[in-house]
C-alpha positions as CSV (number, residue, x, y, z in Angstrom):
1,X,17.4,0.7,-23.8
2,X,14.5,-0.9,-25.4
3,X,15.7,-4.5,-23.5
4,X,15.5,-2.8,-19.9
5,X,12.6,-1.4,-20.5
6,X,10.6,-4.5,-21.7
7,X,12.4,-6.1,-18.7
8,X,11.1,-3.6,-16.5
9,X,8.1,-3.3,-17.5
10,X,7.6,-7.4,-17.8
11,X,8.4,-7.8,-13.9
12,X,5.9,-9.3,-11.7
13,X,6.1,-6.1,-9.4
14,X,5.4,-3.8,-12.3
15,X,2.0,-5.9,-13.7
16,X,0.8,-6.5,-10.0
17,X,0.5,-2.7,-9.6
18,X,-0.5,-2.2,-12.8
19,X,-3.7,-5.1,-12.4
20,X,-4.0,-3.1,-8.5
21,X,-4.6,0.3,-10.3
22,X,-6.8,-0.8,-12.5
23,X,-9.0,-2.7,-9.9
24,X,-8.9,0.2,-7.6
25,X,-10.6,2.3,-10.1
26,X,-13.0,0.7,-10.8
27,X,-14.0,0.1,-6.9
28,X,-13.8,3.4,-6.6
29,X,-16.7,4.3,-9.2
30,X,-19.1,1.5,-7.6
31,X,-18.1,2.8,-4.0
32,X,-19.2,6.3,-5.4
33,X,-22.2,4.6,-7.0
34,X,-23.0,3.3,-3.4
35,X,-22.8,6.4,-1.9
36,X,-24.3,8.8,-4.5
37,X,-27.2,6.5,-5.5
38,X,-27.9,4.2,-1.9
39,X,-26.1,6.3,1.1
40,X,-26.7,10.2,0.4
41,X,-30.2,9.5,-1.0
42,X,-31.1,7.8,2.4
43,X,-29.3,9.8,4.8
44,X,-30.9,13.4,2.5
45,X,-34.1,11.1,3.8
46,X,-33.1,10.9,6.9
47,X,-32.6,14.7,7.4
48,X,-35.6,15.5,6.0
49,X,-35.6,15.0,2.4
50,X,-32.1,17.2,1.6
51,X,-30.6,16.3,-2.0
52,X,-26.4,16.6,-1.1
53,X,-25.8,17.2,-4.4
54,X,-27.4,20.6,-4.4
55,X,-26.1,22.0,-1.0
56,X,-24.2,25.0,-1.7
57,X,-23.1,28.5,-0.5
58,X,-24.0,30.8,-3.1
59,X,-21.5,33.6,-3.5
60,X,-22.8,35.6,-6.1
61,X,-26.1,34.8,-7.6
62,X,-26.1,34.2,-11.5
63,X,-27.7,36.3,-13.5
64,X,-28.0,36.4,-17.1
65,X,-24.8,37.5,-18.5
66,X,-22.6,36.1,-15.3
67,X,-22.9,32.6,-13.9
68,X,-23.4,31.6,-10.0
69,X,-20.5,31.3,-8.1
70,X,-21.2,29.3,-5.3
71,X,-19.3,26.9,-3.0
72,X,-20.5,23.2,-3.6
73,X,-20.0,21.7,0.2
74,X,-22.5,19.0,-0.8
75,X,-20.2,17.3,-3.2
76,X,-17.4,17.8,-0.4
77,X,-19.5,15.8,2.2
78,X,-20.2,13.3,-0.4
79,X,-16.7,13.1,-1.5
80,X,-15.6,12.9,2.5
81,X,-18.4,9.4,2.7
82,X,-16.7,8.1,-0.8
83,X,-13.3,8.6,1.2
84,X,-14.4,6.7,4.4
85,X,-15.7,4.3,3.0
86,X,-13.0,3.4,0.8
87,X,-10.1,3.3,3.5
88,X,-12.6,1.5,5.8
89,X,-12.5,-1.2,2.9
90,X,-8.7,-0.9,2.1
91,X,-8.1,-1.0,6.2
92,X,-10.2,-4.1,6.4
93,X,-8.8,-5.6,3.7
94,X,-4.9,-5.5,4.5
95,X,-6.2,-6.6,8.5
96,X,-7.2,-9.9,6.6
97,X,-4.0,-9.6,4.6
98,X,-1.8,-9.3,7.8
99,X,-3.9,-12.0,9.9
100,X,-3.3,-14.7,7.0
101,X,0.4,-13.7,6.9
102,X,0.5,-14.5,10.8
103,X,-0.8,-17.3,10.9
104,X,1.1,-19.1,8.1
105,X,4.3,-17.3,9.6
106,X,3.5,-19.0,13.0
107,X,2.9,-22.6,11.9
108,X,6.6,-24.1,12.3
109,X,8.6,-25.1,9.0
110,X,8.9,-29.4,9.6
111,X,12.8,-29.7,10.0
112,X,14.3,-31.6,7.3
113,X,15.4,-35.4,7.6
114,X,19.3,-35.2,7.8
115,X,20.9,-36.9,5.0
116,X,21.7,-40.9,5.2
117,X,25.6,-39.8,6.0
118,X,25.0,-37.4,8.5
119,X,22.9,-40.1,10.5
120,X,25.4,-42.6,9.6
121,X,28.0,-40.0,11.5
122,X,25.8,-39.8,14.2
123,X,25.3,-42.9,15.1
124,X,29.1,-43.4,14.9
125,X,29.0,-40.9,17.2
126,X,26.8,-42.0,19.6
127,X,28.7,-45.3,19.9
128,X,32.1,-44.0,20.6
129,X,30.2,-42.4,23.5
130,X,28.9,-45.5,24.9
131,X,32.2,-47.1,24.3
132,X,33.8,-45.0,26.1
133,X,31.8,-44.8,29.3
């Protein structure tokens, strides 16, 4: 059990999406970086001077005993930009992916040199033919 597993876990499949995950994580806390510290900040500008972070529906107002219940849609819209942004990136990165792919799929494999004998054969070959007509 302990062999499969090692084997399993050893394969180059396995430690690609392992290195993948890792690397997606951590573009996906300097994407939100981007957008919570450089995108919201400018576009709350933009709008005049709105902070997305504190955008809410307030429920119920806290008081002192019970705490506010409100619905945070500011953290939702940022969430939505981390989102787009993110597949945008992922989109434009397998489009690269995919045109490299082409374009070695499209350049034609040189056909290898037959081997001595088989030209040997054919130029047996072609004689006979001449030898004939």
């Amino acid at each position: 059990m302990w062999k499969e597993f090692k084997e399993f876990a050893v394969k180059g499949n396995v430690l690609d999406l392992a290195v993948a995950v890792i690397i997606g994580g951590a573009f996906g806390k300097i994407v939100t970086s981007f957008v919570n510290d450089l995108i919201m900040p400018a576009i709350g500008i933009l709008l005049g001077k709105v902070n997305f972070s504190d955008l809410k529906y307030v429920i119920t107002p806290g008081t002192e005993d019970v705490a506010e219940a409100a619905i945070m849609y500011g953290a939702l819209l940022q969430s939505i930009v981390d989102f787009v942004i993110i597949a945008f990136s992922i989109f434009m990165l397998v489009k690269v992916l995919t045109f490299h792919k082409k374009k070695e799929a499209e350049e034609p494999e040189p056909e290898p040199e037959p081997a001595p004998d088989i030209v040997l054969l054919e130029e047996i070959r072609d004689l006979l033919k001449q030898n004939r007509e």
